[in-house]
C-alpha positions as CSV (number, residue, x, y, z in Angstrom):
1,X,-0.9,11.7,-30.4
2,X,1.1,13.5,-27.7
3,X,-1.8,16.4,-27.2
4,X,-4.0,13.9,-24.9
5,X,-3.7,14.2,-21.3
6,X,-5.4,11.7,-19.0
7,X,-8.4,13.6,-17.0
8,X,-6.8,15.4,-13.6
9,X,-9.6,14.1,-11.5
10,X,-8.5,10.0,-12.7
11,X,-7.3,7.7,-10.0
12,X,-6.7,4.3,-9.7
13,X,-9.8,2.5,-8.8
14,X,-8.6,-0.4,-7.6
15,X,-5.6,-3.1,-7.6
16,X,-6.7,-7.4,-8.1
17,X,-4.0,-9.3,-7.1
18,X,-3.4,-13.2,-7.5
19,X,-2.4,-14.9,-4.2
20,X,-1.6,-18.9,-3.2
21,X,-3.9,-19.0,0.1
22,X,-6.9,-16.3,-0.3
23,X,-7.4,-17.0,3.7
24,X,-3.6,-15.9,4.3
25,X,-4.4,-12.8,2.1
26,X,-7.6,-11.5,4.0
27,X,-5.4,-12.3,7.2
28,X,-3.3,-9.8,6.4
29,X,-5.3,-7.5,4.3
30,X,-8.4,-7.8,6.2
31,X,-7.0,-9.1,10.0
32,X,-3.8,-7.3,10.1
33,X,-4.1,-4.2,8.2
34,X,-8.0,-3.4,8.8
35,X,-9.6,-3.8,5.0
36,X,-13.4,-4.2,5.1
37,X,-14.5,-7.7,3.9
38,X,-16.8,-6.8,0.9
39,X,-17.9,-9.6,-1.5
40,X,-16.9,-13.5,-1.0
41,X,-17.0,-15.9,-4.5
42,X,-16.8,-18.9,-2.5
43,X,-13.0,-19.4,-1.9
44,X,-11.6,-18.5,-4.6
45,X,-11.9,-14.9,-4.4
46,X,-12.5,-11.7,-2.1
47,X,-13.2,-8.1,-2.5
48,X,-12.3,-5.9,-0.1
49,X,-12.4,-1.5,0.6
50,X,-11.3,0.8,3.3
51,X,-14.7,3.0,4.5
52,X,-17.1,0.3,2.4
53,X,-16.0,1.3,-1.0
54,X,-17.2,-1.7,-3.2
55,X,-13.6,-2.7,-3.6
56,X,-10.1,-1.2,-3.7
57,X,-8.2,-4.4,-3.4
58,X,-9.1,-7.7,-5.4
59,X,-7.9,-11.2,-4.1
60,X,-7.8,-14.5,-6.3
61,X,-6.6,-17.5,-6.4
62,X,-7.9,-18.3,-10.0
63,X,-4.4,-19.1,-11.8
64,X,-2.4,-19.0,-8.7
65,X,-4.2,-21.2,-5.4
66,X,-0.6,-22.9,-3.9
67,X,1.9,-21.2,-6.6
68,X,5.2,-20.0,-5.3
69,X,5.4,-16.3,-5.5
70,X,6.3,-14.2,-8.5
71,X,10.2,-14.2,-8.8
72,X,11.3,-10.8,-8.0
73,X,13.6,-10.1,-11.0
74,X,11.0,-10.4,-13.5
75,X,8.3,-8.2,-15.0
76,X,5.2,-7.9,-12.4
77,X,4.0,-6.2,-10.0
78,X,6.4,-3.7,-7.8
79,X,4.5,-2.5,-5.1
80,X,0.7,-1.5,-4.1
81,X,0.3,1.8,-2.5
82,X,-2.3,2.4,0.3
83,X,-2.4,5.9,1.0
84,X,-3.4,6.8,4.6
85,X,-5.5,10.5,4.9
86,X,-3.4,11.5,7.8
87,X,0.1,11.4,9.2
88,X,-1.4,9.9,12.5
89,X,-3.3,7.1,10.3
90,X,0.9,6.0,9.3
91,X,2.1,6.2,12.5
92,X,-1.2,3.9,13.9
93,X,-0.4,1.4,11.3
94,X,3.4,1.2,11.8
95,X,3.0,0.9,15.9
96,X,0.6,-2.1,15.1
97,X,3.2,-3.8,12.6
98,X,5.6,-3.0,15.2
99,X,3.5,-4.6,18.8
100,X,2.5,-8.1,16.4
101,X,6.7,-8.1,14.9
102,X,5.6,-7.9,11.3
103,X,8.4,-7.9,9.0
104,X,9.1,-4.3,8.0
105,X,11.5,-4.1,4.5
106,X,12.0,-0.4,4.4
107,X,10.6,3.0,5.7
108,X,11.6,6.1,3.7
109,X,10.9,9.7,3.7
110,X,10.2,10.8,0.0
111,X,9.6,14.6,0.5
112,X,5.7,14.6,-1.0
113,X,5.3,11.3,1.5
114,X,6.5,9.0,4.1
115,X,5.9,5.8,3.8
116,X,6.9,1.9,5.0
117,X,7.1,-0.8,3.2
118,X,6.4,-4.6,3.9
119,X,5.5,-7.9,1.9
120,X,1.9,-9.8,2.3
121,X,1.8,-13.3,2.6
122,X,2.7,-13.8,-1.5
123,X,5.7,-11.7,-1.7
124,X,3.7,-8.5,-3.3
125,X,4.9,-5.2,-2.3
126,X,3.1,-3.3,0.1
127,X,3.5,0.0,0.7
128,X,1.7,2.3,3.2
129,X,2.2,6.2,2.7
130,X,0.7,9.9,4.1
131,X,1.5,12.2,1.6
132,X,2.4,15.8,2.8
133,X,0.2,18.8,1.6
134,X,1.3,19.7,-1.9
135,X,2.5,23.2,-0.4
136,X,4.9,20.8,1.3
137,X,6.1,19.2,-1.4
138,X,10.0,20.2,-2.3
139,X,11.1,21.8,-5.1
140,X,14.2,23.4,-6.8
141,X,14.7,27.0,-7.6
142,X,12.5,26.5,-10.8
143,X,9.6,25.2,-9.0
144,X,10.1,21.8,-10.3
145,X,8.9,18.5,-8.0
146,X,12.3,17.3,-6.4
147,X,11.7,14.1,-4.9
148,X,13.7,11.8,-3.1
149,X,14.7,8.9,-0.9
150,X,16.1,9.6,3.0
151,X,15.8,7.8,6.0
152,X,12.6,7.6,7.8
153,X,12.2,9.5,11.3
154,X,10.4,6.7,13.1
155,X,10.7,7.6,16.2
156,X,8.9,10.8,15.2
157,X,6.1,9.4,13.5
158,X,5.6,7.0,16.1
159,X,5.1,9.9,19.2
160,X,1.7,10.4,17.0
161,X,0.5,6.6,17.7
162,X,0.6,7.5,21.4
């Protein structure tokens, strides 16, 4: 049982999420953070890619059209990750959070990635990373991956968005 690895080339094809207000959701997905409308079911559900993939993020309102978000000590959902291909893609994003005041909840520097993190509309966890190039990436004196959690530079990142 333990001989099976999972292909190196697999990657999450996309996350669905269940939301209250689907037109709150594409507002921030779609308006605020720049997804690509894809595919409409009426109003009850939205697909939506970055560079016209058919869909990375899923939107529903199936089980959950005017529900109260998830509680956040409970089983669920943590966070989704939306990985930017460049450093100066993060530091874009961030100054446009910053110029229309949405509510940041963290920014951290993890060694393999920077990232910030924020809530949509529903309470999901959002977070928006660059990761460094694996050369980069810190290890210990036995070549092991040593991640961590540190403070953010933001002023740094944010002399790229200029």
């Amino acid at each position: 049982m333990n001989d099976y690895k999972i292909p190196a080339q697999t990657r999450i094809g996309h996350v669905h999420l269940k939301v209250s207000d689907l037109q709150k959701s594409l507002d921030f997905y779609c308006g605020l953070l720049g997804f690509e409308k894809m595919v409409m079911y009426g109003d009850q559900a939205a697909f939506i890619s970055a560079g016209g993939y058919h869909h990375h993020i899923g939107l529903n309102t199936w089980h959950s059209k005017s529900a109260s978000p998830a509680p956040e000590y409970a089983p669920g959902l943590y966070h989704t990750a939306i990985l930017y291909p460049e450093r100066k893609d993060l530091a874009l994003i961030l100054k446009r959070l910053i110029d229309v005041r949405y509510q940041i909840t963290g920014a951290s520097d993890h060694g393999v990635s920077e990232a910030i993190y924020l809530n949509d509309p529903d309470q999901n966890g959002v977070e928006l990373y660059w990761d460094r190039p694996k050369e980069e990436w810190p290890v210990d004196e036995n070549g092991d991956l040593t991640m961590f959690t540190r403070r953010l530079n933001i002023e740094n990142l944010l002399q790229l968005a200029n």
